[in-house]
C-alpha positions as CSV (number, residue, x, y, z in Angstrom):
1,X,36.8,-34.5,-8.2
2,X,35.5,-31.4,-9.8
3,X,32.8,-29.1,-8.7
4,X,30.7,-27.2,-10.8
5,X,28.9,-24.2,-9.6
6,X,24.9,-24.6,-10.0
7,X,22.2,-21.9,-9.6
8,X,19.4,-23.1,-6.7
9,X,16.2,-21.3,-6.7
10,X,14.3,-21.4,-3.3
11,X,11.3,-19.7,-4.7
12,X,10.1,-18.0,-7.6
13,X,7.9,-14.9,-7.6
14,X,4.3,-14.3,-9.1
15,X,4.5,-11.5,-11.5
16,X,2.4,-9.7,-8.8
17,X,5.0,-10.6,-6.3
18,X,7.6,-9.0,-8.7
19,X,5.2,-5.8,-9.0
20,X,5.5,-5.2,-4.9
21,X,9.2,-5.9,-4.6
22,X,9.8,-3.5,-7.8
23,X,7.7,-0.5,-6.5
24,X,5.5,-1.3,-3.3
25,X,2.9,-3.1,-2.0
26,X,-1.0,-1.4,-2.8
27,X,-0.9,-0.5,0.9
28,X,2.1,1.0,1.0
29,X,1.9,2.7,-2.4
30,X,-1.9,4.2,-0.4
31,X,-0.2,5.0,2.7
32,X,2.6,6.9,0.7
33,X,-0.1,9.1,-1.2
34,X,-2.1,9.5,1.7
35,X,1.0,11.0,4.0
36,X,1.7,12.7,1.2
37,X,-1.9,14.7,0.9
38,X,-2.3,15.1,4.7
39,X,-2.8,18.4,3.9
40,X,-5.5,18.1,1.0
41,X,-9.1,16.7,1.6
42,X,-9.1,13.2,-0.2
43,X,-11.9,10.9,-0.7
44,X,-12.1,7.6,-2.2
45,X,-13.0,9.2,-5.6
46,X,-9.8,11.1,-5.6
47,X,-7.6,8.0,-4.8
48,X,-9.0,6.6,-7.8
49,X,-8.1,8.7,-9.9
50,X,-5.1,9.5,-8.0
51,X,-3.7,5.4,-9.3
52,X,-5.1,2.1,-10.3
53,X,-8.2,1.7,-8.3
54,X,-7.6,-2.1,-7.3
55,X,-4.4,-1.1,-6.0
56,X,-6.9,1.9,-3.9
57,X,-9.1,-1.3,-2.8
58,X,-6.7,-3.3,-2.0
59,X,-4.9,-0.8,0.1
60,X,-7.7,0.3,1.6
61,X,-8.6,-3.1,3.0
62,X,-5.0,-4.0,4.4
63,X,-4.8,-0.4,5.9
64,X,-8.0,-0.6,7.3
65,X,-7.4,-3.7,8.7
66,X,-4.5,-2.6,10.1
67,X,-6.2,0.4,11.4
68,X,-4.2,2.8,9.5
69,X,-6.8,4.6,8.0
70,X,-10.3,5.4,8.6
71,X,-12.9,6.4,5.8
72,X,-16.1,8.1,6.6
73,X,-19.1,6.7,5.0
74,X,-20.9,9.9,4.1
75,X,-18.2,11.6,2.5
76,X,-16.0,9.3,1.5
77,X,-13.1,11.3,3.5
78,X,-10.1,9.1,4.0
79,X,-8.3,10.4,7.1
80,X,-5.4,8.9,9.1
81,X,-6.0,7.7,12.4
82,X,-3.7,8.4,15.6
83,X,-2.7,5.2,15.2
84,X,-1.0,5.9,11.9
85,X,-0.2,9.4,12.9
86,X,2.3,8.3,16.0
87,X,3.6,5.5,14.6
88,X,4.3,7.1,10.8
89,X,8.1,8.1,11.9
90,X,9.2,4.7,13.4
């Protein structure tokens, strides 16, 4: 008897799955920009224009969810919360 090797494929990828493995998740592409400005002011404006603004929206909503972030509704100031702030080197 003679085996022959075959390829199995558990899964296949959505071309949006391929997107996050290849460079990040929206939430984790925000959280990386957002660490990255602590130092600047930014608002939702400036994310915007800062990348894609559905991957800003989507971001937004995981890392709110996750209560990551925090965005006041007058200003439109995106600020970390201590949440994300103690946890960031873990």
């Amino acid at each position: 008897m003679r085996l022959i090797p075959k390829e199995l494929k558990l899964f296949n990828l959505t071309k949006i799955g391929e997107t996050n493995v290849s460079t990040g998740s929206p939430d984790t592409k925000l959280f990386s920009i957002i660490i990255d400005n602590m130092d600047n002011q930014l608002t939702t404006d400036k994310l915007n224009e800062l990348i894609d603004p559905n991957v800003v929206k989507i971001g937004m909503g995981k890392l709110m969810k996750n209560k990551l972030i925090s965005i006041d509704k007058k200003t439109k100031l995106v600020t970390l919360t201590d949440d994300a702030l103690n946890n960031r080197d873990k």
